[in-house]
PAFI-412854 format. One line per 8 residues: number of its first residue (from 0); for each residue z, x, y of C-alpha. Coordinates in steps of 0.1 Angstrom, whole numbers, always signed. Layout:
N
NUM) Z:X:Y  ...
This chain:
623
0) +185:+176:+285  +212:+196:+265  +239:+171:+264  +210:+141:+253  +202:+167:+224  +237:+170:+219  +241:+128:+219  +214:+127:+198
8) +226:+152:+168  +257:+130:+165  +248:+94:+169  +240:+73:+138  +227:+47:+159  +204:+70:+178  +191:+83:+146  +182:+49:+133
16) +170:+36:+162  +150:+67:+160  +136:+59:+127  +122:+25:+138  +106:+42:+168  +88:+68:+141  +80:+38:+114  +67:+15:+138
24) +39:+43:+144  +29:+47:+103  +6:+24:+90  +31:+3:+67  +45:-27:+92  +19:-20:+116  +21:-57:+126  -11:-82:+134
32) -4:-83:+174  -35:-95:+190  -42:-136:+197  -63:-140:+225  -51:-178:+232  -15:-179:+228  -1:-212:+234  +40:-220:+239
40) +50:-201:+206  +54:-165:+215  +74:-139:+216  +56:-113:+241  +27:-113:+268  +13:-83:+273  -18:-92:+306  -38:-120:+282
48) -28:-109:+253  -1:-126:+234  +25:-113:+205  +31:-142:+180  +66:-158:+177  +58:-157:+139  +46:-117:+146  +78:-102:+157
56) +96:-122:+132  +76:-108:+106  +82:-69:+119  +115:-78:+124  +120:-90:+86  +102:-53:+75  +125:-33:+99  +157:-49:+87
64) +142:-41:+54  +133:-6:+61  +172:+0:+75  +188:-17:+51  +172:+6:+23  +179:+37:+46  +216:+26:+50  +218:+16:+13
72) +231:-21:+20  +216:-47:+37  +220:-52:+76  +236:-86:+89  +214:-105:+115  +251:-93:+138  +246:-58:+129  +210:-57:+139
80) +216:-71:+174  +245:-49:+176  +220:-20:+173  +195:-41:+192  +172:-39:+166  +153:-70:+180  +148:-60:+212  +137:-25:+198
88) +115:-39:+174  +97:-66:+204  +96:-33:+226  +79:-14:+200  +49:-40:+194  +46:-45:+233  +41:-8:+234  +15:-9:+209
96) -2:-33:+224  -2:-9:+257  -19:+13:+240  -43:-4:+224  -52:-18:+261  -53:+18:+273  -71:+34:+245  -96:+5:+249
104) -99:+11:+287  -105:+47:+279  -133:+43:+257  -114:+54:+224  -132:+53:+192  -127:+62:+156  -154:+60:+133  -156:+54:+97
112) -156:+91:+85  -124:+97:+101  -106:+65:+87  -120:+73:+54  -108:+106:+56  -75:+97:+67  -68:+70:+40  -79:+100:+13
120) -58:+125:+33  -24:+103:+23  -4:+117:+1  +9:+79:-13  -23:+72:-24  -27:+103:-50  -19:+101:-83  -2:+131:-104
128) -31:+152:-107  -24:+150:-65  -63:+135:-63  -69:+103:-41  -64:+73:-70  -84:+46:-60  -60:+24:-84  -32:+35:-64
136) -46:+28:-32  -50:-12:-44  -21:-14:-58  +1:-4:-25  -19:-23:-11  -14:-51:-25  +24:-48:-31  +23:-48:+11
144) +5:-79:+9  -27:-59:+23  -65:-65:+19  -86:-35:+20  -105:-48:+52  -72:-53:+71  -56:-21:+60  -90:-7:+72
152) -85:-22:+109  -51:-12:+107  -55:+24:+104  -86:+27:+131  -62:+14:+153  -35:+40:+143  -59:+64:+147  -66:+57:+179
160) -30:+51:+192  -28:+86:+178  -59:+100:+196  -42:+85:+230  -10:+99:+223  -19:+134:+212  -39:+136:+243  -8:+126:+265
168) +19:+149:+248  +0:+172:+225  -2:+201:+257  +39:+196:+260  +57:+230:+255  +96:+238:+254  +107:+263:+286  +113:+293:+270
176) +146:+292:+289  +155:+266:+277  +155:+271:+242  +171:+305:+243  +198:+290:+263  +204:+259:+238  +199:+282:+204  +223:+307:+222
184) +245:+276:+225  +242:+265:+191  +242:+295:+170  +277:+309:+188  +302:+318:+162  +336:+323:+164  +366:+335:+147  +401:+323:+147
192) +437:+330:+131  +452:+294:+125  +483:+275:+104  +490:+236:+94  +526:+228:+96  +519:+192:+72  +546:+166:+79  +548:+163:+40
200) +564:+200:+46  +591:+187:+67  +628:+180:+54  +636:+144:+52  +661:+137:+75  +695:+116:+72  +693:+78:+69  +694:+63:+101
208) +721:+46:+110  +712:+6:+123  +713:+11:+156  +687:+38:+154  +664:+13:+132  +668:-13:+159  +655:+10:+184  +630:+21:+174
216) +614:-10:+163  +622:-21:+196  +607:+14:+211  +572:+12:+188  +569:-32:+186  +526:-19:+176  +539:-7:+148  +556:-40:+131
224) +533:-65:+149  +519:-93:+128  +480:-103:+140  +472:-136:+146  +468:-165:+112  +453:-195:+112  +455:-218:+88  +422:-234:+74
232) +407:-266:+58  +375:-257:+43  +345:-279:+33  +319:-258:+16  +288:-277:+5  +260:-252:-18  +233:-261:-43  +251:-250:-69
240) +274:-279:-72  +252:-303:-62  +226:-291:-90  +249:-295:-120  +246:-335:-116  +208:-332:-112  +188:-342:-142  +146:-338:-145
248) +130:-361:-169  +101:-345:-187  +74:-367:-167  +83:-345:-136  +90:-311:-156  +48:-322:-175  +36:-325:-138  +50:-296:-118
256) +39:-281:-152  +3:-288:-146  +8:-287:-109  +25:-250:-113  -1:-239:-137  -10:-211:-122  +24:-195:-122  +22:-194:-161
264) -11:-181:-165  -15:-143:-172  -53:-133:-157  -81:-114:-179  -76:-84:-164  -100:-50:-167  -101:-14:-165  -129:+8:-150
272) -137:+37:-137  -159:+46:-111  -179:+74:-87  -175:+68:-47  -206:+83:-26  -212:+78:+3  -247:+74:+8  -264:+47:-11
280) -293:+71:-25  -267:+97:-43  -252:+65:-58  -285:+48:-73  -292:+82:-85  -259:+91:-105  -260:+50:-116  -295:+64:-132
288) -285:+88:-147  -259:+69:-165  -282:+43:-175  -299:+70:-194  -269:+78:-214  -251:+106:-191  -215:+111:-188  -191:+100:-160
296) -181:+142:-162  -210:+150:-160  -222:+127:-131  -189:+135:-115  -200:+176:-116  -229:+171:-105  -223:+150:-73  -192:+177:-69
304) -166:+156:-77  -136:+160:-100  -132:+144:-134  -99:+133:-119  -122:+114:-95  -135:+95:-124  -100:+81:-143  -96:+49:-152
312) -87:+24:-126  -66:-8:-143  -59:-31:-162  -58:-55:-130  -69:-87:-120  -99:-97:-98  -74:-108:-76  -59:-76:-71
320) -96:-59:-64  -111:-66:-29  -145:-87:-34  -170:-59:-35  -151:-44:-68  -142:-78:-83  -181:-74:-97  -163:-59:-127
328) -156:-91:-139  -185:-102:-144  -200:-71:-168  -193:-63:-204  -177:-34:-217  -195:-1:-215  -215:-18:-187  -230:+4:-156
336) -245:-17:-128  -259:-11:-97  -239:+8:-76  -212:-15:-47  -205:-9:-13  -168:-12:+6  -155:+2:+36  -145:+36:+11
344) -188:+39:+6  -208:+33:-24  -190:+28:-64  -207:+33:-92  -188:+13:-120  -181:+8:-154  -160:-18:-173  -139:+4:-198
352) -113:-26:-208  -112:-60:-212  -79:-76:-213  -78:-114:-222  -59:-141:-202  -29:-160:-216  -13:-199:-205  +25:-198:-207
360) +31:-233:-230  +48:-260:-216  +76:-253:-243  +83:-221:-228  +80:-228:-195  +105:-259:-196  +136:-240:-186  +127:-221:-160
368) +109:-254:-148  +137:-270:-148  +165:-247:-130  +138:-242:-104  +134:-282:-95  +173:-287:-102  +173:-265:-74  +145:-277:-50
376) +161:-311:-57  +199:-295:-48  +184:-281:-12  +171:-316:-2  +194:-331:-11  +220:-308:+6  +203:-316:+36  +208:-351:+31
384) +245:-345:+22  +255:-324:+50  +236:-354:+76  +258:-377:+58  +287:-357:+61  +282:-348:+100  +279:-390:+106  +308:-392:+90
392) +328:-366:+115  +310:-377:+141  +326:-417:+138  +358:-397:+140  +369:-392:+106  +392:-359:+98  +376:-334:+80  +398:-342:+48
400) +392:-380:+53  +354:-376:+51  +357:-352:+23  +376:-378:+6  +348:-404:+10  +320:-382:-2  +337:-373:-29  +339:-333:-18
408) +369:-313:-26  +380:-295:-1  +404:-262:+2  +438:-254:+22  +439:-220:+35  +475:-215:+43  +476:-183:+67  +447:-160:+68
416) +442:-133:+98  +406:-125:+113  +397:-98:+89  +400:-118:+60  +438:-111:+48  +467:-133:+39  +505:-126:+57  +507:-104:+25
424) +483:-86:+26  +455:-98:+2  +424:-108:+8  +414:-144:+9  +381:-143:-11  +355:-168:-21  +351:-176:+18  +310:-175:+29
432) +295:-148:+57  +303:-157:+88  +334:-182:+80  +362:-160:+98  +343:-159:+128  +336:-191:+134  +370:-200:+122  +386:-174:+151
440) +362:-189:+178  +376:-228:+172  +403:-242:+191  +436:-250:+165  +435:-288:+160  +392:-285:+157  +364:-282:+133  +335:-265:+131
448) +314:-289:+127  +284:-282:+102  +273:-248:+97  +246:-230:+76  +257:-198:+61  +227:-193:+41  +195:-214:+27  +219:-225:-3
456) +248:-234:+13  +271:-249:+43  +305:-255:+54  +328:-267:+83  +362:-257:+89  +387:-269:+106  +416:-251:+123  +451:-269:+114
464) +471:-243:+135  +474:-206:+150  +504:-189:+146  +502:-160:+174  +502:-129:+170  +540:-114:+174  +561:-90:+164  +578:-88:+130
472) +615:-99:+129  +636:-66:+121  +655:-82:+96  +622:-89:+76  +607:-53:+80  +641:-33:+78  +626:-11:+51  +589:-11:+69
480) +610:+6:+102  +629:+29:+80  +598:+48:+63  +576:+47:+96  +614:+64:+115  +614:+89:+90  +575:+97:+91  +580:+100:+128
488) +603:+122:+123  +591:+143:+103  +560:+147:+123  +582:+149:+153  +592:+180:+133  +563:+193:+123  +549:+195:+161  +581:+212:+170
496) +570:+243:+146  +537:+239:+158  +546:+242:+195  +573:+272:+190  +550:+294:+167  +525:+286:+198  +551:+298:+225  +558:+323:+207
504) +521:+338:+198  +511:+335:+235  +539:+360:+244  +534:+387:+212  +491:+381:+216  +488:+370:+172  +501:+341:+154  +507:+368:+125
512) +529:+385:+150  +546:+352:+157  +556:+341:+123  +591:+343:+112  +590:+319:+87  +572:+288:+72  +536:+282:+64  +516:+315:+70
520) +488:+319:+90  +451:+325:+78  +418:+340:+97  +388:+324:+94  +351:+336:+88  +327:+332:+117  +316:+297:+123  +293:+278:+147
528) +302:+248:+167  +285:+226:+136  +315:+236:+116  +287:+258:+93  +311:+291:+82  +345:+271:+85  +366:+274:+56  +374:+242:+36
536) +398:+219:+52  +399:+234:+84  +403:+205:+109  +373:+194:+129  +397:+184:+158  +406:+221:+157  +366:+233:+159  +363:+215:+186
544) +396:+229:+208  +387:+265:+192  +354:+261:+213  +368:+247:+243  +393:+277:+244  +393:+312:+257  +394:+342:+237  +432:+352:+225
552) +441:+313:+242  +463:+298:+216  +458:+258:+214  +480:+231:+189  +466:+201:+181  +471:+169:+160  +458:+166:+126  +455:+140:+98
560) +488:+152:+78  +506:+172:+106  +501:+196:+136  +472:+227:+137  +481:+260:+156  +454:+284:+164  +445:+314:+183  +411:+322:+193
568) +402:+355:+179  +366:+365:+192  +339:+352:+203  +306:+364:+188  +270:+355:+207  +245:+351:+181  +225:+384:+173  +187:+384:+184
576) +182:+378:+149  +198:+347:+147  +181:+331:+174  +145:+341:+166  +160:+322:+133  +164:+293:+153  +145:+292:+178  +114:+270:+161
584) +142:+243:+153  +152:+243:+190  +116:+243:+198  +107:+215:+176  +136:+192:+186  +126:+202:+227  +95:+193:+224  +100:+163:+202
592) +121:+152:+234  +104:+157:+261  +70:+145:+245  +94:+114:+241  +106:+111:+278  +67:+116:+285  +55:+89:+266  +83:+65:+281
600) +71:+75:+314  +33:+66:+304  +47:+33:+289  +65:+20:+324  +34:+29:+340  +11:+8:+319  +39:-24:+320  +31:-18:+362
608) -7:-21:+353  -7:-50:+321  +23:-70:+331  +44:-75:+306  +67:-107:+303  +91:-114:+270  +104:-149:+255  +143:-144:+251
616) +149:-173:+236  +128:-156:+203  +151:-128:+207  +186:-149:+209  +171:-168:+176  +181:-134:+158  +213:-138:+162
């Protein structure tokens, strides 16, 4: 259990795959997993129920969102199944499925005060005053392309996973032992007495002589070898270059105009405010006394509400309100009308704001009209291009010749290796995602053949030839073996100091004591194994020896710039202090874990119960 905790603290991956675990459990991405009558297209069967093919892709689309956004770039369809998101993600709506089948065979229920109070319990849905905003609430929801009857069905379901899973783990408590003995681990501090002998510190030594040169480029080859190039005939084919020969005739840019209308339309939109009860009597009796000229405050105090309760909701469009609330579209302003039931209860309402609709002339709209079916037009006919293209190849034409009788230019990469670099050391730019490694995965003397990098463009490659990777010719990195001799030697150097002021500490029992001359040594505060406490600079390669060594034991290790000496100079067990400090961390993180390992031994039991079968072929269509 200690060392998983210990895996855990220091794995990115863990921690991400982590997240999606905890995200797949919240109510955003909750995905739709439930057809009764699955035919061929699916991705999961869980007993007779059946994940969608078109499901998982969905979650899977949200999760690589959600990472990206938590990385801060996007993730790669290869870095995802490198982390095996898809498999995590396909595992994660079989398990929900599980136990939705358990809660269900249990006799689980949620009712609607609970899923009401839960949807005004979320803190996303409040607005600044920190009150439940029903404006809010439709808004998110329909930025997550959400109705409010789906979101509704969602969370009872959450609910319910949650009411099965509290039940399961929520008695789970952390052996007292057990967390002493990790905290104790963790919150160990120790000092040490330590010195950097940098290679930059070192005296250059004498030019080599050529002999000296020559063996040592012959002694450390690594060092001058050259990586494998290829050299590379590329055809790219994208929509931009096919789009700047397209031209749209105003007949087609007046029809998709009045086809498209709706895309330049602005909506009347409104503003109201309303009361939500939720019986129907308390709402007919605040609508009354409304209608009788009393004030949203004042109907809002008396049915113990808020005036924050009562802000205005809008400007939006009746699209944007579920049906029940889209009745506001057909009052005037200043109008109260009977009171509305949804899922939330009973709303009282009235119109505060009209807002008028707008149509986007066709005068306006004719640019944007036209790049947009420049470039529909530039896809299809893409597609046509590359077929041609691949017929062409395929009645054996080079890749050159059959660029030549399309009409497509074509460009010679001389020498490029598989990261993306010429034999000089630039990078070859311009070349699409994916290129290099399709380009390192064809035989020399081969293309490609067609291949989508993206919805707007293609390309094929062809390899002309490899050139091997080999080692550098002395004569043409003379100077290249002369600086890395020197830095060698110099660090050659370096660890000589390092080892005798070593020698000599472990005989007179303090690097102080050792010293004689050179760099001098410093003590360090008390730090932990985290590296909290450690002075700046101090080598994390060092930490880690320091806390593998005895007390007094004297290590030397490696560093980035040169060679680290220490001696360990105590060891200090956390105070009882400390640890009651601690201890609720270690607690947490326990229990966290072995609620965990719990719940993935309740999860293989109900795959022996609801067999569970997966399509890999949805999973290798990731890739």
């Amino acid at each position: 259990m200690l060392e998983a905790i210990r895996k855990r603290a220091g794995s990115l991956v863990v921690k991400l795959l982590f997240a999606l675990l905890v995200l797949s459990f919240v109510v955003w991405g909750v995905a739709d997993v439930f057809r009764p009558h699955g035919g061929g297209d699916w991705a999961a069967k869980v007993g007779d129920t059946t994940i969608a093919t078109s499901t998982f892709q969905e979650e899977y689309r949200r999760t690589l969102e959600r990472v990206g956004r938590s990385m801060g770039r996007p993730l790669d369809p290869q870095q995802a199944q490198a982390l095996g998101v898809p498999t995590s993600v396909l595992q994660q709506l079989v398990d929900g499925v599980l136990l939705d089948k358990a809660a269900v065979d249990m006799g689980l229920l949620i009712d609607d005060a609970a899923v009401r109070a839960e949807i005004k319990a979320n803190p996303q849905f409040r607005n600044q005053a920190g009150q439940f905003d029903e404006q809010v609430f439709r808004s998110l929801l329909a930025s997550n392309g959400l109705t409010e009857e789906r979101f509704v069905t969602l969370i009872r379901r959450e609910l319910q996973r949650e009411q099965l899973v509290g039940t399961l783990a929520g008695g789970v408590v952390a052996p007292a032992a057990m967390v002493d003995a990790i905290e104790a681990w963790r919150a160990e501090r120790r000092v040490a007495e330590w010195v950097k002998f940098t290679d930059g510190a070192m005296p250059v030594p004498a030019e080599p002589d050529e002999p000296t040169l020559r063996q040592f480029h012959q002694d450390y080859p690594g060092l001058f070898t050259a990586p494998e190039y290829r050299a590379l005939t590329v055809l790219l084919l994208n929509t931009d270059a096919v789009a700047k020969d397209i031209v749209i005739d105003d007949a087609a840019l007046q029809a998709a105009y009045q086809e498209r209308l709706a895309e330049f339309t602005v909506p009347e939109r409104r503003a109201f405010r309303q009361l939500v009860f939720t019986d129907a009597a308390a709402a007919a009796g605040a609508q009354a006394g409304l209608a009788a000229g009393g004030s949203f405050a004042a109907a809002a105090t008396a049915a113990g509400q808020s005036a924050a309760d009562t802000s205005v909701i809008g400007p939006v469009t009746q699209a944007q309100l579920p049906p029940e609330l889209a009745v506001v579209f057909t009052r005037g302003r200043g109008e109260v009308g009977a009171p509305v039931q949804s899922p939330l209860g009973w709303h009282v309402l009235e119109v505060t704001e009209i807002v008028p609709g707008s149509v986007q002339s066709f005068g306006d709209a004719k640019a944007r009209l036209t790049e947009e079916l420049k470039r529909e037009k530039a896809v299809d006919a893409l597609v046509g291009l590359g077929d041609t293209l691949e017929d062409t190849l395929g009645r054996g034409a080079t890749l050159t010749e059959a660029a030549a009788e399309l009409g497509l230019p074509v460009r010679a990469i001389a020498a490029v290796d598989a990261r993306g670099r010429d034999p000089a050391g630039a990078e070859v730019s311009g070349l699409p995602a994916g290129l290099l490694d399709k380009a390192f995965e064809t035989a020399a003397q081969s293309d490609s053949g067609l291949v989508e990098a993206d919805r707007d463009s293609y390309y094929v490659v062809r390899v002309e030839s490899v050139t091997p990777s080999a080692v550098k010719p002395f004569e043409t990195v003379r100077t290249a073996v002369a600086d890395a001799w020197r830095a060698r030697q110099r660090n050659d150097k370096a660890r000589a100091e390092a080892d005798a002021l070593a020698e000599r500490a472990r005989t007179r029992g303090a690097l102080a004591a050792a010293g004689e001359k050179g760099p001098k040594p410093e003590t360090t505060p008390p730090f932990t194994r985290a590296g909290e406490g450690a002075p700046d600079g101090f080598p994390r390669t060092l930490q880690a020896a320091l806390f593998a060594a005895k007390a007094g034991e004297v290590v030397v290790v490696s560093v980035d710039d040169g060679w680290a000496v220490a001696r360990l100079v105590s060891i200090t067990p956390p105070s009882p202090e400390a640890l009651k400090a601690g201890e609720a961390a270690v607690r947490s993180e326990l229990v966290e874990q072995l609620r965990s390992d719990l719940l993935a031994q309740y999860a293989a039991a109900l795959r022996s119960r609801w067999a569970v079968k997966i399509n890999p072929r949805v999973l290798d269509q990731t890739s």
